[in-house]
Biopython code that builds the backbone (N, CA, C, O; Angstrom):
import numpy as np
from Bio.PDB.StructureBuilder import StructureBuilder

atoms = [
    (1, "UNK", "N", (-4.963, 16.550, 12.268)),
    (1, "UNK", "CA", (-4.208, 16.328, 11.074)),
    (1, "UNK", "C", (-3.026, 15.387, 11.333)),
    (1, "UNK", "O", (-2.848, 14.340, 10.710)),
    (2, "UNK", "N", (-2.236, 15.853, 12.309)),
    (2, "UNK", "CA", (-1.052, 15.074, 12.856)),
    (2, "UNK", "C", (-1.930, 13.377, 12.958)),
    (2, "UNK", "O", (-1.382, 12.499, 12.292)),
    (3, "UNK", "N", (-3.230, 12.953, 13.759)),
    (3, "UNK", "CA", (-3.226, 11.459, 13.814)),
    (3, "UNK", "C", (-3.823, 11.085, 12.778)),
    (3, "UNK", "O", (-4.366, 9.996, 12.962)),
    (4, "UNK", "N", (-4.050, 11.713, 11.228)),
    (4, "UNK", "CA", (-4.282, 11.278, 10.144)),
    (4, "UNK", "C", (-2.877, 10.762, 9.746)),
    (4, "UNK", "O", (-2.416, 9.621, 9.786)),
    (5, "UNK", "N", (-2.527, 11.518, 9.491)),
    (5, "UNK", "CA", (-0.762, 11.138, 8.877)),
    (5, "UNK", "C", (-0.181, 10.074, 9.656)),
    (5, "UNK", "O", (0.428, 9.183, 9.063)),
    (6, "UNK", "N", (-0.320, 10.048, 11.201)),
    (6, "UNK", "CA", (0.315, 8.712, 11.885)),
    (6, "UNK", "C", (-0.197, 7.628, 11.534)),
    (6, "UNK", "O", (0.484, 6.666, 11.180)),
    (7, "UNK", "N", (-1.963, 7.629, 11.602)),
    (7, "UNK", "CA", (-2.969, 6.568, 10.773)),
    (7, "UNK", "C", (-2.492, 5.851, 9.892)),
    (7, "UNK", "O", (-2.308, 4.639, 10.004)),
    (8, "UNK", "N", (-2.188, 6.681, 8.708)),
    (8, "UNK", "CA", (-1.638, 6.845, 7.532)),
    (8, "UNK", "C", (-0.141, 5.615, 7.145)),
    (8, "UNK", "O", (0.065, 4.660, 6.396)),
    (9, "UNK", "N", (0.586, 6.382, 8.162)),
    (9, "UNK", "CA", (2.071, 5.688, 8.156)),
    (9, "UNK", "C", (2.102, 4.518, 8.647)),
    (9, "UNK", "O", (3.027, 3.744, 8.400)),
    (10, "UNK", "N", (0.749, 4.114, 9.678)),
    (10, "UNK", "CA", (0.874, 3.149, 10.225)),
    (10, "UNK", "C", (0.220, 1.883, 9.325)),
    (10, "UNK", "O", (0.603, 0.715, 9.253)),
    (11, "UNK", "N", (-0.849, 2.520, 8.701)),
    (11, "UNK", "CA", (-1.262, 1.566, 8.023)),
    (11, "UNK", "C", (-0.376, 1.277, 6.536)),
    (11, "UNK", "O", (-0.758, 0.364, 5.804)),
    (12, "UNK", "N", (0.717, 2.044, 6.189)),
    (12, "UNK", "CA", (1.609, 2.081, 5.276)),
    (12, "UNK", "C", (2.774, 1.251, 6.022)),
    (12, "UNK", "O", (3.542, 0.553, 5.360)),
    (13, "UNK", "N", (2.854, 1.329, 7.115)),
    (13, "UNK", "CA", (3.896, -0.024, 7.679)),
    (13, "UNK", "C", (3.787, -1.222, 7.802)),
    (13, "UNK", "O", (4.642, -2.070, 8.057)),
    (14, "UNK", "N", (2.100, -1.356, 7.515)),
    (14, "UNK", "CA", (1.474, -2.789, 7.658)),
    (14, "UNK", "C", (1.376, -3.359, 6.158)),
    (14, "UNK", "O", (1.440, -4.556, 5.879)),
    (15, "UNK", "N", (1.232, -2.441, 5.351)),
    (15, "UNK", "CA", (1.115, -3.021, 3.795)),
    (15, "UNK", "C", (2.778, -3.312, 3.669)),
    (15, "UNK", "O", (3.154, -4.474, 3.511)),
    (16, "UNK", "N", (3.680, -2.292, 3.739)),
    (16, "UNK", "CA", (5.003, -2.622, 3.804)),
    (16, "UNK", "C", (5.726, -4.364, 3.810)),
    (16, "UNK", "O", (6.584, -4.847, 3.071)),
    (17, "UNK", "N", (4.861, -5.058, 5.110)),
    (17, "UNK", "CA", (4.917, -6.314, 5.460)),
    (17, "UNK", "C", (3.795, -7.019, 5.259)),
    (17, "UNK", "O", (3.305, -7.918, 5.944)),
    (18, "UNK", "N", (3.365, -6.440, 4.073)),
    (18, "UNK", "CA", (2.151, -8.021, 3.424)),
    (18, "UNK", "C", (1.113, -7.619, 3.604)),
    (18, "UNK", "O", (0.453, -7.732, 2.571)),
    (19, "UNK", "N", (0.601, -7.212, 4.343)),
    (19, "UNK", "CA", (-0.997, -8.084, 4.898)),
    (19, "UNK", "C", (-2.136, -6.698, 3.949)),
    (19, "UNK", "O", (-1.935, -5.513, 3.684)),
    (20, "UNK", "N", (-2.757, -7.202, 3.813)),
    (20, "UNK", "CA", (-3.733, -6.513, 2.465)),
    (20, "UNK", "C", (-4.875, -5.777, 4.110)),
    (20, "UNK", "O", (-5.221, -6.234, 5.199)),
    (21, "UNK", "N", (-5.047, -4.601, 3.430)),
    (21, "UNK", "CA", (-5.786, -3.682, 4.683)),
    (21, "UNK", "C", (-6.995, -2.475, 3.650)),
    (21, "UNK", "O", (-6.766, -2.016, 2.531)),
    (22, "UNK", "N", (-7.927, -2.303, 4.304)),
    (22, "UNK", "CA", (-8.649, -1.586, 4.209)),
    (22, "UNK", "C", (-8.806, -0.492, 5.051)),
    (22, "UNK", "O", (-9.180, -0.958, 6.128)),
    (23, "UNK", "N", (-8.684, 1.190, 5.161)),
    (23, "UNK", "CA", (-9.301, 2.014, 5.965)),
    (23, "UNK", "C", (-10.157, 2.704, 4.982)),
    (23, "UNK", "O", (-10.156, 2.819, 3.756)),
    (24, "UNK", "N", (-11.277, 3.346, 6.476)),
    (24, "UNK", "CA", (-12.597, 4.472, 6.040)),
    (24, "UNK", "C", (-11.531, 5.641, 6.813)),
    (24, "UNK", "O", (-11.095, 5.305, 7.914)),
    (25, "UNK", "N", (-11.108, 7.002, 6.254)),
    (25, "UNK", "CA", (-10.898, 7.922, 7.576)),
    (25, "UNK", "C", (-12.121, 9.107, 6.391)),
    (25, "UNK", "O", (-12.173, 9.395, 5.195)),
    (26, "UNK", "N", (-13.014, 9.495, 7.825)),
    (26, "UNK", "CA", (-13.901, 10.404, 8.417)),
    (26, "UNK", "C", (-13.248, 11.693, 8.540)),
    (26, "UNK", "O", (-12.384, 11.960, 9.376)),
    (27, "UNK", "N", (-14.042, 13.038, 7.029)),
    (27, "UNK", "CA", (-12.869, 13.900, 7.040)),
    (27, "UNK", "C", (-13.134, 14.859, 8.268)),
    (27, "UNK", "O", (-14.272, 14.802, 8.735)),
    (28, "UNK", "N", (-12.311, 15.661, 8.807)),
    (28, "UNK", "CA", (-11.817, 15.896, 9.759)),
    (28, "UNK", "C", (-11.536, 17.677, 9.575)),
    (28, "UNK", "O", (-11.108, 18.107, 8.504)),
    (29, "UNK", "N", (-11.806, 18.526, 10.640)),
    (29, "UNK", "CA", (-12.049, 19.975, 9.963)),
    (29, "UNK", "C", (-10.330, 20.796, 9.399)),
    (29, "UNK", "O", (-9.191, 20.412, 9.663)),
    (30, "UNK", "N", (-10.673, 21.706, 8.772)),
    (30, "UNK", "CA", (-9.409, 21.626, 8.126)),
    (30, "UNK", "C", (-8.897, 21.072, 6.674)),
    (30, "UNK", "O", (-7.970, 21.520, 5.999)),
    (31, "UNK", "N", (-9.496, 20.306, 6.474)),
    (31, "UNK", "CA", (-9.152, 19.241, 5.107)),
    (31, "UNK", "C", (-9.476, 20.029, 4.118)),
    (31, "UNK", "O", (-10.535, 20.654, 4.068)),
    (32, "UNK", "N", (-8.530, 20.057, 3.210)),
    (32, "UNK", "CA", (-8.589, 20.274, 1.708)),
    (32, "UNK", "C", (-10.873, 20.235, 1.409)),
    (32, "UNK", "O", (-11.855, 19.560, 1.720)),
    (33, "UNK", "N", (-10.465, 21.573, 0.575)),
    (33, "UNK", "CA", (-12.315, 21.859, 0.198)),
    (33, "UNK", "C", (-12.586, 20.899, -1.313)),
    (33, "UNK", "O", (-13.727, 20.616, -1.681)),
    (34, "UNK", "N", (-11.756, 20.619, -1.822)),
    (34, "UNK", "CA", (-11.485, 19.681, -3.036)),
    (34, "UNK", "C", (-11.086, 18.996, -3.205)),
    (34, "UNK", "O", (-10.607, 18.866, -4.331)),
    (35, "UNK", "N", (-10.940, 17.976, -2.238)),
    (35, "UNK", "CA", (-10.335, 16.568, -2.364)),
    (35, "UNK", "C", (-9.891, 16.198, -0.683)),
    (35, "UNK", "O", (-10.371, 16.625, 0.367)),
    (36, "UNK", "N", (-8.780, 15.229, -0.938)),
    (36, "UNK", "CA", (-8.923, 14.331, 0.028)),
    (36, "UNK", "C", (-6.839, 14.421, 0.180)),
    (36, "UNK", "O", (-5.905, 14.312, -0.614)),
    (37, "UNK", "N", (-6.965, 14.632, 1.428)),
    (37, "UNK", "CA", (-5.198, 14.836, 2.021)),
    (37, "UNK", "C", (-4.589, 13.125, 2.584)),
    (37, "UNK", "O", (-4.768, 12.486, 3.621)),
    (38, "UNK", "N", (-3.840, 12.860, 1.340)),
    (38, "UNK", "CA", (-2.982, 11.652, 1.911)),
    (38, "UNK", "C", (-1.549, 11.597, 2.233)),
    (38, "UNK", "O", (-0.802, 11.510, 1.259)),
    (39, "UNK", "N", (-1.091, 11.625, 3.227)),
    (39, "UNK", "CA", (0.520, 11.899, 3.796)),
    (39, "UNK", "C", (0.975, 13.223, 3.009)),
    (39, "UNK", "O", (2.025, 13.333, 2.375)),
    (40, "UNK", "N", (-0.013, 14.207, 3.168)),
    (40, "UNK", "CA", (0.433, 15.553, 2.583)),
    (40, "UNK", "C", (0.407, 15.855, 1.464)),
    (40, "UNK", "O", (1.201, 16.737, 1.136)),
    (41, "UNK", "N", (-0.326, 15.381, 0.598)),
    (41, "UNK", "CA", (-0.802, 15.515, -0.487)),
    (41, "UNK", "C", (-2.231, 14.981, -1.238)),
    (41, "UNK", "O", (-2.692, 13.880, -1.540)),
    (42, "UNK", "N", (-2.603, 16.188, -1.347)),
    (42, "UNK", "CA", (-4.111, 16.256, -1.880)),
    (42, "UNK", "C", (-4.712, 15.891, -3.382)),
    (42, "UNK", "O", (-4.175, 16.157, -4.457)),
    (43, "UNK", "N", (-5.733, 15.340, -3.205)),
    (43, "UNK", "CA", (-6.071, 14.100, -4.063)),
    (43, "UNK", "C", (-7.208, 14.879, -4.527)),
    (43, "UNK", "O", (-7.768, 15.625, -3.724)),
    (44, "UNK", "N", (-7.619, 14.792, -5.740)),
    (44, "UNK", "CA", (-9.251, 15.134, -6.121)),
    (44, "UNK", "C", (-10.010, 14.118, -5.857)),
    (44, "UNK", "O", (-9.694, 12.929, -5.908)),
    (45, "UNK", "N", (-11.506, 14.800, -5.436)),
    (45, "UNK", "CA", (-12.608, 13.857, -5.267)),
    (45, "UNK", "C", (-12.574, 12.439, -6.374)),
    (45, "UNK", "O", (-11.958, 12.412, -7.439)),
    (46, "UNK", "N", (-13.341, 11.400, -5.840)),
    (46, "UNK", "CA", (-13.035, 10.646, -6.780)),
    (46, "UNK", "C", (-12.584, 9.250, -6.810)),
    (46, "UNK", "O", (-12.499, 8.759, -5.684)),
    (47, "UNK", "N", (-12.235, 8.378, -7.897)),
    (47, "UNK", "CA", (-11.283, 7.301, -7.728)),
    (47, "UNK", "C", (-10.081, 7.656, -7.815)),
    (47, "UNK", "O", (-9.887, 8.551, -8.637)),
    (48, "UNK", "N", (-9.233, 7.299, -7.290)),
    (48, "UNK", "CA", (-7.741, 7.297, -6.944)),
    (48, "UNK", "C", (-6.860, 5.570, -7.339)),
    (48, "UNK", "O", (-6.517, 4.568, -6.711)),
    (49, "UNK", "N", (-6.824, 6.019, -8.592)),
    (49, "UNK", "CA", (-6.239, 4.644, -8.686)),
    (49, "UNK", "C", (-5.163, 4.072, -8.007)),
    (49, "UNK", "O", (-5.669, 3.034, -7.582)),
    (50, "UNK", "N", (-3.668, 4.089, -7.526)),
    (50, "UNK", "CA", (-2.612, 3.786, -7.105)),
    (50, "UNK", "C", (-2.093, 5.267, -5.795)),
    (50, "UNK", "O", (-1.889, 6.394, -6.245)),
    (51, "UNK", "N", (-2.021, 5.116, -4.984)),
    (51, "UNK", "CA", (-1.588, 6.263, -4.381)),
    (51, "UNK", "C", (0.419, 6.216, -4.273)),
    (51, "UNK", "O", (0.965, 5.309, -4.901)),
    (52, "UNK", "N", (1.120, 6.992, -3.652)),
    (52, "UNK", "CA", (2.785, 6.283, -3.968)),
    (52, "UNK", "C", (2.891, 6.093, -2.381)),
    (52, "UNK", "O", (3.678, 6.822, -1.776)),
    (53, "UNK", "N", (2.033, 5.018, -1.586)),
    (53, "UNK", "CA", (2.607, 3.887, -0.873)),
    (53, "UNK", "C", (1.258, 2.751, -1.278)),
    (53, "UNK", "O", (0.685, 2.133, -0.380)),
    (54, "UNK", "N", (0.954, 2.631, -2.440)),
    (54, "UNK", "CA", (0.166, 1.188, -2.807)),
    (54, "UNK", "C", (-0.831, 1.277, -2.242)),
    (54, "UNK", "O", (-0.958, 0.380, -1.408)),
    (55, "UNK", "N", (-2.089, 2.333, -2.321)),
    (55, "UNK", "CA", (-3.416, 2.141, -2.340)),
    (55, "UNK", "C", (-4.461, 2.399, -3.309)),
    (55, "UNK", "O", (-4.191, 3.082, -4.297)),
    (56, "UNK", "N", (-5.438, 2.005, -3.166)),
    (56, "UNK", "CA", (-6.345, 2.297, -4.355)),
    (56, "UNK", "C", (-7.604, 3.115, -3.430)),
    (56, "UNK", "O", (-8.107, 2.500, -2.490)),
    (57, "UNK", "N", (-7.977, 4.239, -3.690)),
    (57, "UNK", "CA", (-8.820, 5.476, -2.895)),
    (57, "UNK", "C", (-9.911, 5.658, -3.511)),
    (57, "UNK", "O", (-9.979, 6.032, -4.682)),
    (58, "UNK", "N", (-10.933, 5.392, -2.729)),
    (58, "UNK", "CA", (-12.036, 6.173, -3.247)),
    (58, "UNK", "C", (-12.551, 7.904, -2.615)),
    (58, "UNK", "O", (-13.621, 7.999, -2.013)),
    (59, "UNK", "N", (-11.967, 8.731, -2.765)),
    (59, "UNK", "CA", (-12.450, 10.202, -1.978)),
    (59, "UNK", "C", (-13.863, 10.857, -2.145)),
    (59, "UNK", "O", (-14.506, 10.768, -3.191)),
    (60, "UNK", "N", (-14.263, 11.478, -1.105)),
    (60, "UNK", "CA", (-15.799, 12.192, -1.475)),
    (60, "UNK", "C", (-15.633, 13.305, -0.126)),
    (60, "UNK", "O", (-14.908, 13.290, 0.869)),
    (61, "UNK", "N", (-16.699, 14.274, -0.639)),
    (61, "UNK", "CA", (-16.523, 15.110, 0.532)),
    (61, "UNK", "C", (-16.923, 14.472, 2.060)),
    (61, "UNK", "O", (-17.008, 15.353, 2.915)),
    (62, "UNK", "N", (-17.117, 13.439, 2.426)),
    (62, "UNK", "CA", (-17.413, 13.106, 3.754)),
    (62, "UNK", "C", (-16.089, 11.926, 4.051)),
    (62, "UNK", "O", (-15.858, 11.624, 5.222)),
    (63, "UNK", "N", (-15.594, 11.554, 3.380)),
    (63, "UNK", "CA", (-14.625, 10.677, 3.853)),
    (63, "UNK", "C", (-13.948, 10.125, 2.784)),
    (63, "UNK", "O", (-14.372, 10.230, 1.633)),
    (64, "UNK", "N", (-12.837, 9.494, 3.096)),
    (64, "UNK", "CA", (-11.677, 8.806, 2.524)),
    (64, "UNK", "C", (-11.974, 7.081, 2.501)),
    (64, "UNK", "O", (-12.639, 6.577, 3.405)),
    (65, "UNK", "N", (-11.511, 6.397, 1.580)),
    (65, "UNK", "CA", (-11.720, 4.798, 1.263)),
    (65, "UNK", "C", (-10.733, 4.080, 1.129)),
    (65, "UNK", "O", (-11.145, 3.376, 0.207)),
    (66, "UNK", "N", (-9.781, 3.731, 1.335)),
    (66, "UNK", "CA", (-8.342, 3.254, 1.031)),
    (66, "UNK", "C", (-8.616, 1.678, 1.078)),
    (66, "UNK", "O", (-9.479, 1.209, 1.821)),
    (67, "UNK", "N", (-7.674, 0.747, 0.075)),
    (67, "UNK", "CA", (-7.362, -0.562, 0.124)),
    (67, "UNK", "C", (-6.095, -0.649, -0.150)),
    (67, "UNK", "O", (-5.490, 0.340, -0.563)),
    (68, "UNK", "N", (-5.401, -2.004, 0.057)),
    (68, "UNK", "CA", (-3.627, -1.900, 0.225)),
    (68, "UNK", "C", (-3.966, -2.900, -1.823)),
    (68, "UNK", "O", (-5.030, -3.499, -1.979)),
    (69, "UNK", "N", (-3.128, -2.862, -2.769)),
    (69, "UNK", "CA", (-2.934, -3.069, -3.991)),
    (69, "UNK", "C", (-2.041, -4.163, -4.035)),
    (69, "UNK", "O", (-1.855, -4.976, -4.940)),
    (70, "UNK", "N", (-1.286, -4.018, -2.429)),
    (70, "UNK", "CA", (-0.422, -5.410, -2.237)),
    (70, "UNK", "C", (-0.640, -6.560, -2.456)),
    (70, "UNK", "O", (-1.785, -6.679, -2.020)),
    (71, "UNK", "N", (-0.225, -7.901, -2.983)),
    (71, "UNK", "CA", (0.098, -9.280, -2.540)),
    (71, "UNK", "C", (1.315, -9.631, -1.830)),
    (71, "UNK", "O", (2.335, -8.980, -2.054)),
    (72, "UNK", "N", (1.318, -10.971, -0.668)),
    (72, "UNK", "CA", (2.174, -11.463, -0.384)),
    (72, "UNK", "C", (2.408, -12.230, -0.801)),
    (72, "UNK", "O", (1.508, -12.684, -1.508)),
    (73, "UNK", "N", (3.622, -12.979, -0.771)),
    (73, "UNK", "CA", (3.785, -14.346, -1.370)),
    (73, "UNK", "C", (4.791, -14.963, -0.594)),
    (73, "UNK", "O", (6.019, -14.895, -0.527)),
    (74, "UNK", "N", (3.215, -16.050, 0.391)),
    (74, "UNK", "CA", (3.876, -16.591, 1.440)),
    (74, "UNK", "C", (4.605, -17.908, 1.304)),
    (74, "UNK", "O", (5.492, -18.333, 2.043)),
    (75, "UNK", "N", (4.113, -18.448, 0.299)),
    (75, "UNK", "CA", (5.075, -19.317, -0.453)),
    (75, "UNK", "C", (5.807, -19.288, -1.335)),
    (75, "UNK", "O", (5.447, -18.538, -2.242)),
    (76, "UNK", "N", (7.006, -19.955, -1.528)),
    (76, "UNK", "CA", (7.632, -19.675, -2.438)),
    (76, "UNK", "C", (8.828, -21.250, -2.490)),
    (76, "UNK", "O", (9.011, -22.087, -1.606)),
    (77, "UNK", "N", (9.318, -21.175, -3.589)),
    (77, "UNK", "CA", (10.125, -22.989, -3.897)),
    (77, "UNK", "C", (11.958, -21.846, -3.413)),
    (77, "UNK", "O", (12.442, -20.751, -3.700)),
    (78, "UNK", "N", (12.305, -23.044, -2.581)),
    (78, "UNK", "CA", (13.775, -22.799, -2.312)),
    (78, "UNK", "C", (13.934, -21.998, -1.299)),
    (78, "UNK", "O", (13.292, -20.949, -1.241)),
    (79, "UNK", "N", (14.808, -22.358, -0.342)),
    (79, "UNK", "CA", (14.846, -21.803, 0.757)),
    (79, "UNK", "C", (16.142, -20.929, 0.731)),
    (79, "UNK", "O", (16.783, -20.615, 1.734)),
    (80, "UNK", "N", (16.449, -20.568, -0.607)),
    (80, "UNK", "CA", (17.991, -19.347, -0.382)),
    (80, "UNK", "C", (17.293, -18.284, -1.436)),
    (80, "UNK", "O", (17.871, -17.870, -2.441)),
    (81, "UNK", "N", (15.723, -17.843, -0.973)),
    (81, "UNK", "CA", (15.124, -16.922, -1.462)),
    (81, "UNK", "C", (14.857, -16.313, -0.592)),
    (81, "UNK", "O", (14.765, -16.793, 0.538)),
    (82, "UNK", "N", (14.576, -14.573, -0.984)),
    (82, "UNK", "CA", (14.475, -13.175, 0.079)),
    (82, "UNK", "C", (13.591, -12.585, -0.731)),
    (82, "UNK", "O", (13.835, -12.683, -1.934)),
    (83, "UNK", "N", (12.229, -11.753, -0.273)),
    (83, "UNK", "CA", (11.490, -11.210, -0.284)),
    (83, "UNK", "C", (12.011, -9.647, -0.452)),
    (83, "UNK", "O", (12.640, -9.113, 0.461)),
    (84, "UNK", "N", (11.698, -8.939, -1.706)),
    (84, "UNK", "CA", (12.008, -7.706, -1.318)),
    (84, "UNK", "C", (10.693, -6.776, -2.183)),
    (84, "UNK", "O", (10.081, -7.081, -3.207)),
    (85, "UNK", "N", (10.610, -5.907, -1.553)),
    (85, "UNK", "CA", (9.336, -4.887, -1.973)),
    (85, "UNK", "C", (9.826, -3.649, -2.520)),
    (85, "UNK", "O", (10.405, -2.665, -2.058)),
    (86, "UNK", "N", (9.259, -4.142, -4.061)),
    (86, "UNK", "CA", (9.544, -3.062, -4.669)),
    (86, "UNK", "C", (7.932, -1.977, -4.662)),
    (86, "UNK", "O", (6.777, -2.310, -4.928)),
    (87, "UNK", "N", (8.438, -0.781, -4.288)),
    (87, "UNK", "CA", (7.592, -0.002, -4.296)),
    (87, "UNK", "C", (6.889, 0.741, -5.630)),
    (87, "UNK", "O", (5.689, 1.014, -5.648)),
    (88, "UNK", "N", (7.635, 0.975, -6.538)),
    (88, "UNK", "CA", (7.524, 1.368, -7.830)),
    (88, "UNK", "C", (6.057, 0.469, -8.394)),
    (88, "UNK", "O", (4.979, 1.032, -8.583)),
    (89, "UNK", "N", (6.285, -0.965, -8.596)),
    (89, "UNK", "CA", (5.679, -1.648, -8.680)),
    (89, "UNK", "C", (4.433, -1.949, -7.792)),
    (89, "UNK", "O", (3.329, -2.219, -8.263)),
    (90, "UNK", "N", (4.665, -1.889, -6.705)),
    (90, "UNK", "CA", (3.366, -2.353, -5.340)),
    (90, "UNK", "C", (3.605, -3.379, -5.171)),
    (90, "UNK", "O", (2.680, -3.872, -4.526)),
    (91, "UNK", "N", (4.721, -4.431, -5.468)),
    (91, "UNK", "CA", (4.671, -6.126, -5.473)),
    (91, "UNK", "C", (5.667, -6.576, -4.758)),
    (91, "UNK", "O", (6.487, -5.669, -4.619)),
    (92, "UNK", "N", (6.026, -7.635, -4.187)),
    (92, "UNK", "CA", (7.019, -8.179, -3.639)),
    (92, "UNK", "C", (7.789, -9.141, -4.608)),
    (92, "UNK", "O", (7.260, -10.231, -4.820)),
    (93, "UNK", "N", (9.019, -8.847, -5.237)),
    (93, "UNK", "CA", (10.130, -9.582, -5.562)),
    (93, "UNK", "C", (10.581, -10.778, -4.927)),
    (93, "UNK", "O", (11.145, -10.500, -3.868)),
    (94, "UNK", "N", (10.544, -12.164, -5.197)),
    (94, "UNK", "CA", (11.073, -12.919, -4.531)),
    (94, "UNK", "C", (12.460, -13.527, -5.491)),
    (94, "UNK", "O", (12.425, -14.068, -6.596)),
    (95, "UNK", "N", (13.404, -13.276, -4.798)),
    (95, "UNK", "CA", (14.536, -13.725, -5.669)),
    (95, "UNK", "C", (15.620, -14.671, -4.678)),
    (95, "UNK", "O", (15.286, -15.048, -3.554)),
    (96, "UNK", "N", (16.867, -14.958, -5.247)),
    (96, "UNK", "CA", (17.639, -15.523, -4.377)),
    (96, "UNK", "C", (18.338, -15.198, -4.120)),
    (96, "UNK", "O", (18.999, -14.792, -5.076)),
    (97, "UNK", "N", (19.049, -14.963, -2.685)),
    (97, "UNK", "CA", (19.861, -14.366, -2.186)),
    (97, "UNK", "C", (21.200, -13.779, -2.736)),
    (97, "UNK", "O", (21.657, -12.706, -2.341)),
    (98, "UNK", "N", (21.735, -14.492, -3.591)),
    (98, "UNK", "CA", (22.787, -14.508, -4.290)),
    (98, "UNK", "C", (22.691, -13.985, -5.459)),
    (98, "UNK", "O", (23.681, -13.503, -6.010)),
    (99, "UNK", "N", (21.576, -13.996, -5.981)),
    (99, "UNK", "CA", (21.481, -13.180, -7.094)),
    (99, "UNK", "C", (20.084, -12.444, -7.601)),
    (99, "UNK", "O", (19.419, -12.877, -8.541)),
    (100, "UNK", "N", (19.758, -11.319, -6.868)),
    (100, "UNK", "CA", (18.788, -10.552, -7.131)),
    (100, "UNK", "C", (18.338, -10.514, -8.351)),
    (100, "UNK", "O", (17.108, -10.466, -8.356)),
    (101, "UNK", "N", (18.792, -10.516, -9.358)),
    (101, "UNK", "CA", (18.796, -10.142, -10.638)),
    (101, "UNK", "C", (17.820, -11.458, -11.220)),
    (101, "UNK", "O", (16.837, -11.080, -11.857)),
    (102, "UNK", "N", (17.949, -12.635, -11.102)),
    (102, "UNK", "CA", (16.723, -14.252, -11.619)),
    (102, "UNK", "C", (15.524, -13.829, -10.551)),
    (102, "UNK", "O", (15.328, -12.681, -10.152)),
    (103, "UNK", "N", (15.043, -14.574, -10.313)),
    (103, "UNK", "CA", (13.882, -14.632, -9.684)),
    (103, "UNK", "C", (13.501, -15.946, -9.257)),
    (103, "UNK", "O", (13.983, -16.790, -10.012)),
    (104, "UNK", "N", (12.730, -16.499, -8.212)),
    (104, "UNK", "CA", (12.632, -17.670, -7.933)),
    (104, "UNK", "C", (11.143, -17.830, -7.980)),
    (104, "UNK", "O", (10.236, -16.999, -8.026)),
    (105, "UNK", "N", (11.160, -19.589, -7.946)),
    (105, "UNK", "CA", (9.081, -19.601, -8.280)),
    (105, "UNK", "C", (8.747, -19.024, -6.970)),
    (105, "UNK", "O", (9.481, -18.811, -6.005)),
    (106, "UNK", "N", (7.235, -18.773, -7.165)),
    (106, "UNK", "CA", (6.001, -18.511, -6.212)),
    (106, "UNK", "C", (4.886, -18.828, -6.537)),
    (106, "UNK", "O", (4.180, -18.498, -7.490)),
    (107, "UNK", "N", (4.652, -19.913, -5.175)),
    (107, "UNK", "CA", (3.561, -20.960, -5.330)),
    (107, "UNK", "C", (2.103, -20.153, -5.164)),
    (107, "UNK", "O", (1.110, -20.540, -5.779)),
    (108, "UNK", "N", (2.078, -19.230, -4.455)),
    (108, "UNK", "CA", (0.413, -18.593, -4.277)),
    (108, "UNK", "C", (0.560, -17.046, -3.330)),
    (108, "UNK", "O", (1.525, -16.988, -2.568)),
    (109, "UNK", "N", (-0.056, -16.258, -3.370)),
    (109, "UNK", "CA", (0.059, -14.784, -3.108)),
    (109, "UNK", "C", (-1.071, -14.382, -2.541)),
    (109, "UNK", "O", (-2.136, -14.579, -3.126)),
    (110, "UNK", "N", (-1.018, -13.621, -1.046)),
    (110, "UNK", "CA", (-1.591, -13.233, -0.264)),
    (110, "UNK", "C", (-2.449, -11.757, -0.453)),
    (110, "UNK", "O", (-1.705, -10.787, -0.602)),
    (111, "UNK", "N", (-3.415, -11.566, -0.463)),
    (111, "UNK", "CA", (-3.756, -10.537, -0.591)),
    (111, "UNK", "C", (-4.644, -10.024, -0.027)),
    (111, "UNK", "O", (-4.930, -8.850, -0.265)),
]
sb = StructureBuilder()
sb.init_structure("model")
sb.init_model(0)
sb.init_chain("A")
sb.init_seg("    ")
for serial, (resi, resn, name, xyz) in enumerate(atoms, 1):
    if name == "N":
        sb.init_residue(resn, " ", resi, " ")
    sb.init_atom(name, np.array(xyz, "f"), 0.0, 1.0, " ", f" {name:<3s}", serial, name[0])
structure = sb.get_structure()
C-alpha cells in the first residue's frame, strides 16, 4: 500500500512540472472490494473523470488506468513571464511577473 501512494506522489510530482504521463497500477491485496484507492481515497469502479491531483482514471476490479489532464506551455511571448499551476483548474497560468492578475500570450501547449 505504502509503494502505491509513493507511485502515486511520484507520478503527481511529475505532472506538477508538465510532462503528460500515463500509469497501469495492478491491484494489489488489501484494496478496497469496490473500487479503486488513490492517495487514500477510494474511487468507484469505473470512469473517473478528474481525480484532485489532475488525472483522468479508468478503475476495474483488476487494475487502475490513470492519465495526467495536464498541458504545458513551453512557449510563451515575453520573457518577464512565470508559469504557475493552478491546481483547481489542472492548467498552468502563464502571467507576468509583475502582475499575476493579466496574463501573457501562449504560443503552443504540451501535453
Amino acid at each position: 500500500m505504502r509503494s502505491f501512494l509513493a507511485f502515486f506522489v511520484a507520478v503527481g510530482s511529475i505532472v506538477t512540472l508538465g510532462y503528460a504521463a500515463c500509469i497501469t497500477v495492478f491491484r494489489e491485496p488489501g484494496w478496497p472490494q469496490k473500487g479503486c484507492m488513490i492517495n487514500g481515497k477510494i474511487y468507484p469502479f469505473g470512469r473517473i473523470e478528474r481525480t484532485e491531483f489532475c488525472f483522468t482514471c479508468d478503475c476495474d476490479k483488476y487494475s487502475i488506468h490513470c492519465c495526467s489532464v495536464v498541458t504545458h506551455p513551453p512557449h510563451y511571448y515575453g520573457g518577464e513571464c512565470k508559469i504557475i499551476f493552478n491546481r483547481k483548474r489542472c492548467d498552468y497560468d502563464v502571467v507576468p511577473k509583475g502582475d499575476p492578475s493579466k496574463a501573457c500570450t501562449v504560443i503552443s501547449r504540451v501535453g
